[in-house]
C-alpha positions as CSV (number, residue, x, y, z in Angstrom):
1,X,109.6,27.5,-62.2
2,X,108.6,24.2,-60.1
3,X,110.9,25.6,-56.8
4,X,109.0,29.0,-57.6
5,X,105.5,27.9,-57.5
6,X,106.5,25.5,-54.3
7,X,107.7,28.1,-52.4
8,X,104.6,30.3,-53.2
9,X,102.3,27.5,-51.7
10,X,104.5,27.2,-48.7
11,X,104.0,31.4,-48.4
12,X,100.2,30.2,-48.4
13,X,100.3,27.6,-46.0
14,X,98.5,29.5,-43.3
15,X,96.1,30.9,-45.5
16,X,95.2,27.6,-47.3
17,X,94.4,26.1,-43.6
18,X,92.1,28.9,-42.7
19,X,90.3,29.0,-46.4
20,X,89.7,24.9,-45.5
21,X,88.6,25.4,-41.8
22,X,86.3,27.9,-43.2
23,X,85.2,25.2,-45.6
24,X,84.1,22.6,-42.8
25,X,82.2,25.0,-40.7
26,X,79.9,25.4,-43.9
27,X,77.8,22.0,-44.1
28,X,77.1,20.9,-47.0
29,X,75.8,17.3,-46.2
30,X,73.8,15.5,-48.7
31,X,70.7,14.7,-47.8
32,X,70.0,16.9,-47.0
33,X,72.0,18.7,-50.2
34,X,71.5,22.2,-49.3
35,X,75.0,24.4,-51.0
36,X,73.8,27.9,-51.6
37,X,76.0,29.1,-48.5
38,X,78.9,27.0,-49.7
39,X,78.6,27.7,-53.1
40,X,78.7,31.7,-52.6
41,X,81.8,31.0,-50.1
42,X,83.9,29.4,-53.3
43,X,82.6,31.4,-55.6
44,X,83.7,34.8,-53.8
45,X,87.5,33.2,-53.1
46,X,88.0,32.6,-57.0
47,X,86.6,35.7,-58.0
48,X,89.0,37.4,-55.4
49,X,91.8,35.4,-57.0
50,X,90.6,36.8,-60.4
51,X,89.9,33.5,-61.6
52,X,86.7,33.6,-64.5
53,X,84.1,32.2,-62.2
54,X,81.1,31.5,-63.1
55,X,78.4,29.4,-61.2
56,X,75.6,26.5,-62.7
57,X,73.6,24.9,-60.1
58,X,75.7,25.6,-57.0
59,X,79.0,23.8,-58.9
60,X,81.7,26.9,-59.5
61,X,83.4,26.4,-62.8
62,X,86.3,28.7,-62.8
63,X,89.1,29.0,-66.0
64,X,91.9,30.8,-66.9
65,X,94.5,30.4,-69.6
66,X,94.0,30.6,-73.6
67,X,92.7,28.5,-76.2
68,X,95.9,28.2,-77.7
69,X,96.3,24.2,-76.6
70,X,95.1,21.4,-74.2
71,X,92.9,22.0,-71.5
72,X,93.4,20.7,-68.5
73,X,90.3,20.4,-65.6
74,X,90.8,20.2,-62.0
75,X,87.7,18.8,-60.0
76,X,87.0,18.5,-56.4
77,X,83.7,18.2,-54.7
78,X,81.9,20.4,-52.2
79,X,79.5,17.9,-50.9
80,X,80.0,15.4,-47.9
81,X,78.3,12.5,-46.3
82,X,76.0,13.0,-43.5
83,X,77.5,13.6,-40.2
84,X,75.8,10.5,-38.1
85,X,76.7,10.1,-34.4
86,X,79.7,9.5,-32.5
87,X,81.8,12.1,-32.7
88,X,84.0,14.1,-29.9
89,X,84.8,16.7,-31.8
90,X,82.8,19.3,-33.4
91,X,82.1,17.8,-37.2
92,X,81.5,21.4,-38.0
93,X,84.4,22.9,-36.2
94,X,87.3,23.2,-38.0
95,X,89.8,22.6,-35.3
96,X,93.1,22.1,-35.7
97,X,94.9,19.5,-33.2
98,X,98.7,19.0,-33.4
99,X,98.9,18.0,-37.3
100,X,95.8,17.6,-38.0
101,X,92.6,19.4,-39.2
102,X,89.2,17.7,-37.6
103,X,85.3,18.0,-39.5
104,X,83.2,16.2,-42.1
105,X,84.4,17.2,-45.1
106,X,88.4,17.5,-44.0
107,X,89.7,15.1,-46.1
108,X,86.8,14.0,-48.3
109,X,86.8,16.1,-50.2
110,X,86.6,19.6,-49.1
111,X,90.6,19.5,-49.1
112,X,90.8,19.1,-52.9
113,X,88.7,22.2,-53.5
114,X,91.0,24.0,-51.7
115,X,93.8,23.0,-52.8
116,X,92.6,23.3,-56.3
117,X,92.2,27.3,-56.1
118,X,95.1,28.0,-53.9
119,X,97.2,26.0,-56.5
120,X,95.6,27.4,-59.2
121,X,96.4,31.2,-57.1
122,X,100.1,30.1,-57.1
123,X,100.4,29.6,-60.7
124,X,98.9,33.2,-61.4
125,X,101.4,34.7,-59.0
126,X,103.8,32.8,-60.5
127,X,103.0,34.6,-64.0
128,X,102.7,30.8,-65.3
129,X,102.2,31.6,-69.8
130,X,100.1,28.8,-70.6
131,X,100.0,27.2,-73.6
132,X,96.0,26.1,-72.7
133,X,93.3,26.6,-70.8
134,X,93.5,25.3,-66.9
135,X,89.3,25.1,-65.6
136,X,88.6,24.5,-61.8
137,X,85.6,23.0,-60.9
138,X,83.9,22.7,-57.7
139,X,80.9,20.2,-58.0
140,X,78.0,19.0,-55.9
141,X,76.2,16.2,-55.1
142,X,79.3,13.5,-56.1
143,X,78.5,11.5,-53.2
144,X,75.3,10.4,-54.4
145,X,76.9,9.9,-58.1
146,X,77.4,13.2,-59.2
147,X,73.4,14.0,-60.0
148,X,73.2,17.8,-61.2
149,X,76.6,18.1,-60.3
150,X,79.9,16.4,-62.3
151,X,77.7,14.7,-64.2
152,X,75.6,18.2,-65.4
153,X,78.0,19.9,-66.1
154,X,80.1,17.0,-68.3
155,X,77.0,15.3,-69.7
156,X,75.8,18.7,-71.0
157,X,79.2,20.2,-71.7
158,X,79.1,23.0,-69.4
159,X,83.1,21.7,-68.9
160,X,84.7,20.3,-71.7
161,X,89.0,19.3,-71.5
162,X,92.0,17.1,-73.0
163,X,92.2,15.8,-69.3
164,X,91.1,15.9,-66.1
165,X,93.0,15.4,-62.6
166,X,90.6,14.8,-60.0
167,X,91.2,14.9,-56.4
168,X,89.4,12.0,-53.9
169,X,91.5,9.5,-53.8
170,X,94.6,8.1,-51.4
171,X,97.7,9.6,-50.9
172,X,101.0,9.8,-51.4
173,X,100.5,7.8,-55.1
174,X,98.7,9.0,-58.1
175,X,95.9,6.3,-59.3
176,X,95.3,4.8,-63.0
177,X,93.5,2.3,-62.4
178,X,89.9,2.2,-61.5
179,X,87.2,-0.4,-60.0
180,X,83.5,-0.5,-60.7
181,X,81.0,-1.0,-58.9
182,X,77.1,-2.3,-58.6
183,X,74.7,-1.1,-56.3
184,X,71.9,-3.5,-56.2
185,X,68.8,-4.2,-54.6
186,X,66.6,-6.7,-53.8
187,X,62.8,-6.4,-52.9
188,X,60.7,-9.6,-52.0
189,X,57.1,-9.5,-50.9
190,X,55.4,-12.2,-49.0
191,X,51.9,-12.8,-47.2
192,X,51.4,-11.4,-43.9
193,X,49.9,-14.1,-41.1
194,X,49.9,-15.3,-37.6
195,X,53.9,-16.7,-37.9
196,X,52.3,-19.5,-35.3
197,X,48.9,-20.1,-36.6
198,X,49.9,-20.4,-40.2
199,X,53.3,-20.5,-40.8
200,X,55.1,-20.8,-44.5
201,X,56.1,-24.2,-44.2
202,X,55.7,-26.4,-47.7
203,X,52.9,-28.3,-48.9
204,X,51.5,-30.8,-47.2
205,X,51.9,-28.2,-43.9
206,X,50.1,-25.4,-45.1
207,X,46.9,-24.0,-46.7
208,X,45.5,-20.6,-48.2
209,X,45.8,-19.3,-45.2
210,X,49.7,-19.8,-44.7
211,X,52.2,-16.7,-45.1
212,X,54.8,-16.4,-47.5
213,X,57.6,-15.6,-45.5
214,X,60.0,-13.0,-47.2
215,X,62.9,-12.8,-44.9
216,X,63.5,-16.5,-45.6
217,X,63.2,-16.5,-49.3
218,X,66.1,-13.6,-49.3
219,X,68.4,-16.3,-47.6
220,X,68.7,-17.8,-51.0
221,X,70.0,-14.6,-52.3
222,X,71.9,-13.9,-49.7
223,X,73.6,-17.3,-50.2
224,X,73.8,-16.8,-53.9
225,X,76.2,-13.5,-53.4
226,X,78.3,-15.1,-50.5
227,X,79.5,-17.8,-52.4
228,X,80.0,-14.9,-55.1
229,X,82.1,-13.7,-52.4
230,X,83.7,-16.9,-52.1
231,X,84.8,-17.1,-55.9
232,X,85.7,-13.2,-55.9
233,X,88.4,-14.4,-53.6
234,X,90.0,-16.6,-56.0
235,X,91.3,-13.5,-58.3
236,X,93.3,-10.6,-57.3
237,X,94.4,-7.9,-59.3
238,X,97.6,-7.5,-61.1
239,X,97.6,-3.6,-60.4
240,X,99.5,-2.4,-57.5
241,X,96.7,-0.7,-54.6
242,X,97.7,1.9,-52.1
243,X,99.4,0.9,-48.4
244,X,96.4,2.0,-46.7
245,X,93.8,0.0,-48.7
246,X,94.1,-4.0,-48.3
247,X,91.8,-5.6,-50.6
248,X,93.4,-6.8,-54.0
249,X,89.9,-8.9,-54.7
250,X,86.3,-8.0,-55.2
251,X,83.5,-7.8,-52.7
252,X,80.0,-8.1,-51.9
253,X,79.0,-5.9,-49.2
254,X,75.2,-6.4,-47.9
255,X,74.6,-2.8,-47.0
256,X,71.0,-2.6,-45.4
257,X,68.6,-4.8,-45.0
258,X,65.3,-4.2,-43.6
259,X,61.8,-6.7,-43.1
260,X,58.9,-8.0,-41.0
261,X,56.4,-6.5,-38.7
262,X,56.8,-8.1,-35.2
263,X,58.1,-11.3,-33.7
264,X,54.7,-12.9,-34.2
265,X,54.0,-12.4,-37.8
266,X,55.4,-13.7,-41.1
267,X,57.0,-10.9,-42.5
268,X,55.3,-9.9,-46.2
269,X,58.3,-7.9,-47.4
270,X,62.2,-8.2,-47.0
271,X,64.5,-5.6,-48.6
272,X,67.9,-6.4,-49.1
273,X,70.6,-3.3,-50.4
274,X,74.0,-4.6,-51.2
275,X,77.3,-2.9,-53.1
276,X,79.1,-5.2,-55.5
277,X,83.0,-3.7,-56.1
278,X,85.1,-5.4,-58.4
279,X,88.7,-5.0,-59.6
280,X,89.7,-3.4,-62.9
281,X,90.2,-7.2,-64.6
282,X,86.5,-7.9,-63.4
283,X,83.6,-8.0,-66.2
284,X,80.6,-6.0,-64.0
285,X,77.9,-6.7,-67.3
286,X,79.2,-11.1,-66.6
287,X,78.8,-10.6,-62.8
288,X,75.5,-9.1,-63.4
289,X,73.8,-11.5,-65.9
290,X,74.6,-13.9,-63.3
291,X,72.9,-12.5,-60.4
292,X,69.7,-11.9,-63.0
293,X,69.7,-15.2,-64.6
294,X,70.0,-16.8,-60.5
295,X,66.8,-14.7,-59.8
296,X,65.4,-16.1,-62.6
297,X,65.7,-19.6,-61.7
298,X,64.3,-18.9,-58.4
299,X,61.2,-17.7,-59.9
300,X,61.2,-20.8,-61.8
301,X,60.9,-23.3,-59.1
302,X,59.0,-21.0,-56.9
303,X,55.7,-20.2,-57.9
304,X,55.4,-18.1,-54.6
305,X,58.3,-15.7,-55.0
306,X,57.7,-12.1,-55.7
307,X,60.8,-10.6,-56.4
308,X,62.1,-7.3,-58.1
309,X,65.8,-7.1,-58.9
310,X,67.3,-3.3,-59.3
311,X,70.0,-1.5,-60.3
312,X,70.9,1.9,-58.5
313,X,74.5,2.6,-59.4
314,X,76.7,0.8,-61.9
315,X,80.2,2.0,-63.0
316,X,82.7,-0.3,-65.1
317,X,85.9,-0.4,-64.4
318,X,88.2,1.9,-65.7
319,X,92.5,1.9,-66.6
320,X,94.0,4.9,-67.8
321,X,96.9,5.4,-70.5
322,X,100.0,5.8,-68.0
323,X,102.7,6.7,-70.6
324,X,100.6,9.7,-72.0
325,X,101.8,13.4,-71.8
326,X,98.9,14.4,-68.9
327,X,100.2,11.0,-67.3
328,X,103.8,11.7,-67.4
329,X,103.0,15.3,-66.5
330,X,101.8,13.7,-63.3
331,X,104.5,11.5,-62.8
332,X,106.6,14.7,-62.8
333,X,105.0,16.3,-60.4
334,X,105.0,13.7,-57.4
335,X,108.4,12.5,-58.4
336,X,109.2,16.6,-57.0
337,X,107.0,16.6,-54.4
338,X,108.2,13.5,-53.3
339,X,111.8,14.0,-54.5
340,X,111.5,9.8,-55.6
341,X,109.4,8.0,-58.5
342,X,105.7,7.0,-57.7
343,X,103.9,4.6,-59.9
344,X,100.4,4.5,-60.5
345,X,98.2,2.5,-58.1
346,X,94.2,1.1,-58.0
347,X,91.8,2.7,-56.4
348,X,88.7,0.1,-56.2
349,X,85.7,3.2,-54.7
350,X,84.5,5.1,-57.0
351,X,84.4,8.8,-57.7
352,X,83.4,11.2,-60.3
353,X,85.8,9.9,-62.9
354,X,84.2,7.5,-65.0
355,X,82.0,10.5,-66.0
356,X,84.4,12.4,-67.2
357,X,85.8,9.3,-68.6
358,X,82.5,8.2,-70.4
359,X,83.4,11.9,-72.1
360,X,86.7,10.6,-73.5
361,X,88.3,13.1,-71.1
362,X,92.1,11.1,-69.7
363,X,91.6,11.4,-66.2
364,X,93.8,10.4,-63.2
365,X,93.3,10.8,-59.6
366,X,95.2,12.0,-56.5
367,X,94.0,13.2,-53.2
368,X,94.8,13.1,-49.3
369,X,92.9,9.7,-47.7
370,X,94.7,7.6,-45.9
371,X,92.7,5.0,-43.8
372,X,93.3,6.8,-40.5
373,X,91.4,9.9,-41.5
374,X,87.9,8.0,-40.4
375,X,86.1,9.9,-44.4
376,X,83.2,8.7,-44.1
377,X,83.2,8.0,-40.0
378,X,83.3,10.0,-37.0
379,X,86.3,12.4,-35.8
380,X,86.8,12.8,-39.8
381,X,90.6,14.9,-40.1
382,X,93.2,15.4,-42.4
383,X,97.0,15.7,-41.9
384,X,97.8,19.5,-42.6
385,X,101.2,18.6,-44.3
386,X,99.1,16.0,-46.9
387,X,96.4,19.2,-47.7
388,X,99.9,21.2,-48.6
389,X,101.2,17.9,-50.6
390,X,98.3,18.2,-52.5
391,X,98.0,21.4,-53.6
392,X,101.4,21.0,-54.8
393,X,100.6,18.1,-56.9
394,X,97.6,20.3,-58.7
395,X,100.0,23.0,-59.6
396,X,103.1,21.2,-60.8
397,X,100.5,19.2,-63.0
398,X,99.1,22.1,-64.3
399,X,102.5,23.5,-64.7
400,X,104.1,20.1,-67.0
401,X,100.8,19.9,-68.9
402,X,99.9,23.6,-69.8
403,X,103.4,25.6,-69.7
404,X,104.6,27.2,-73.2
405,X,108.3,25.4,-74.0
């Protein structure tokens, strides 16, 4: 049954490569978030599959199999990051050059969605009997933390499964192991003056007249999370990571930082944006206490500082069960793509799991990424042969977790 539904994806190939070209010439950037053409596009293909479709908010939710044991979800996202500049090919084009298939999108994640259906399309011509349900999902909006999207449809149990294998992660290895991460922000206001006339020097140098400079009160901060940094470095992670990513510690990333009104004025506001991502062993609710109770002993000795301290984003981190029937059905499936064993790795960015997670729902992740394919950069691509891999992967999952034996 495996060598069947293999050789049915390989019947596919061409048509998997077009359905995914067609894919990336839709945009579906967010901002600016508009899916109602890419949505319908999906849609249509499952429905022509005769897949249950059915479609909440622009995120397909497509299902077939019985109630008659687990359920197993498949989820991919639609959405992609903005385009930016740089690029010398068309980020909406499609093309293909050589191996490879070029345009925002091609490898995260609009390669998972299409793999999900056309493996999903192989087990139905397969005449797979499952012993389960099998749901495909299609979401929005996961790169700004799965708002309306994953999180919608989970939170209010639109989707409900035993498991979950989600697809936007590295290649080659399925991954168990899960960072978190912290987005955090900083925003200090000051007093706007002449930066010559009245500069924000300490007492006896000033008067009520004197700015309060913000950009140099972040430096404190800033100095704080560097030598953050500094410890972070002292602890590296016992789980094995993918070749293609190199960091076994945690990081503080300043992300943006933005202040001041001209070269001739104290600046009254500095805002500082910065990404916090630790390694499964790391305690996020520790890391951020400390960053609070710092702020707070700035405040202390400062009676000038006016700072506000905010959370955007905050994920723990996560490990996943990897001796459990969805995990060895996994393990089964890349040890026959891959004709070799492949153990679980860590994958430190985070995705949509940890909401399916917070659901009690065993998830573990594969995907296409390697560190060449520029996600998230300009001249975005994916190797054709890893989009194939991976549609693979979905069905032989499906195939050890669902099949009657």
């Amino acid at each position: 049954m495996e060598k069947l539904i293999i050789e049915k994806i390989d019947e596919m190939r061409d048509e998997i490569i077009l359905f995914l070209q067609k894919l990336i010439q839709i945009p579906s950037e967010v901002p600016p978030g508009k899916y109602r053409e890419i949505s319908k596009f999906v849609a249509s293909k499952m429905k022509e599959f005769e897949i249950n479709t059915k479609v909440k908010r622009n995120n397909i939710i497509g299902e077939i199999g019985n109630e008659n044991g687990p359920s197993l979800i498949f989820n991919a996202h639609l959405d992609t990051v903005p385009t930016y500049d740089g690029w010398t090919m068309d980020p909406h084009g499609g093309e293909i050059v050589g191996n490879k298939i070029y345009g925002r999108g091609a490898a995260d994640d609009k390669v998972c969605v299409a793999a999900e259906i056309f493996a999903t399309k192989a087990l139905l011509d397969a005449g797979i009997d499952f012993n389960g349900k099998l749901i495909i999902t299609a979401v929005i909006n996961e790169e700004i933390g799965g708002l309306l999207g994953t999180e919608y449809i989970v939170k209010d149990e639109i989707v409900k499964g035993d498991a979950c294998l989600l697809g936007d992660v590295c290649c080659d290895y399925p991954v168990a192991y899960l960072g978190g991460t912290m987005q955090i922000s900083f925003i200090i206001k000051g007093i706007r003056r002449n930066a010559q006339a009245y500069p924000d020097l300490p007492p006896p140098n000033r008067n009520n007249y004197s700015g309060i400079n913000a950009i140099g009160k972040m430096v404190k901060i800033m100095n704080f999370l560097m030598d953050l940094q500094e410890e972070f470095k002292q602890m590296k992670t016992k789980y094995p990571i993918p070749p293609d990513l190199p960091s076994k510690v945690s990081s503080v990333n300043f992300t943006m930082i933005n202040g001041g009104n001209s070269v001739n004025t104290t600046p009254d506001y500095c805002i500082l944006q910065c990404i916090i991502s630790v390694i499964p062993e790391m305690d996020l609710e520790n890391i951020k206490a400390r960053i609070f109770n710092f702020v707070k002993s700035l405040e202390k000795k400062d009676p000038n500082l006016n700072i506000t301290t905010q959370i955007g984003g905050y994920i723990k981190p996560r490990i996943t069960e990897t001796n459990s029937t969805f995990a060895k059905a996994v393990k089964n499936a890349f040890k026959t793509v891959f004709e070799e064993e492949r153990d679980f790795k860590t994958f430190i960015p985070t995705t949509d799991a940890q909401l399916f997670q917070e659901k009690g729902i065993e998830t573990i992740l594969i995907g296409p990424l390697r560190g060449e394919n520029n996600h998230h950069a300009q001249d975005e691509f994916v190797y054709i042969e890893d989009v194939i891999n991976v549609t693979k992967i979905y069905a032989l999952t499906a195939l050890n977790y669902l099949k009657k034996n």
